[in-house]
Residue, then its C-alpha position, 0 to 999 in steps of 0.5 A: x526459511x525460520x518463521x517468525x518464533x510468534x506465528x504460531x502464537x498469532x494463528x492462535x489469536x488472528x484468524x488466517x483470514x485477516x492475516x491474509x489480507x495484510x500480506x495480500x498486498x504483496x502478491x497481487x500487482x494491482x494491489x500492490x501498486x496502489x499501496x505503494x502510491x497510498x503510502x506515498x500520498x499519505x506521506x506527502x499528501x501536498x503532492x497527492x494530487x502529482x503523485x495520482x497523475x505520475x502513477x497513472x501515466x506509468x500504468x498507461x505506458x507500462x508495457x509489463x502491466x496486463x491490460x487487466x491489472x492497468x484497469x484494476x489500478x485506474x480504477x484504484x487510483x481515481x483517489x488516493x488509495x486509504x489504508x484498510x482497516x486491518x492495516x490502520x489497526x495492525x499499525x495502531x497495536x505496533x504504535x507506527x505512526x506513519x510519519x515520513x521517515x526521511x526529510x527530502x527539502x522543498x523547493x524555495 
């Protein structure tokens, strides 16, 4: 597997720590989950409040979840889950936005 040609560069300039928490996400079920519904209601805050009850009946039902990690998720999910501060200032320094990059249509 290549890595990135800057990674180096970048554990020269961002400690390990940080970095580690922007791609903690993505080995954590519980913390994955919840960024996927944070960005969902960030990116249709309209629907926010939907999205919240579809994703909490899914952790009900979800026979693969633990019942750990449905608790975790409950408890994250009691609002709309907000960007880290790390991941607001990685997205800063990128220039992303955070804009819906697909036009879906509403309902008359």
């Amino acid at each position: 597997m290549k890595m990135s040609p800057y990674g180096g560069l970048l554990k020269k300039i961002i400690p390990l720590k940080l970095i580690n928490k922007v791609t903690d996400e993505y080995y954590n079920t519980d913390k994955m989950f919840t960024g996927i519904v944070g960005s969902c209601c960030r990116l249709r805050p309209a629907d926010a409040d939907n999205i919240l009850a579809f994703s909490n009946e899914y952790v009900n039902k979800a026979a693969s979840l633990s019942d750990e990690d449905k608790e975790k998720i409950r408890r994250l999910l009691k609002k709309p889950p907000r960007l880290s501060g790390i991941w607001i200032l990685i997205r800063k320094l990128s220039g992303n936005k955070g804009n819906p990059n697909i036009n879906t249509p509403r309902p008359a």
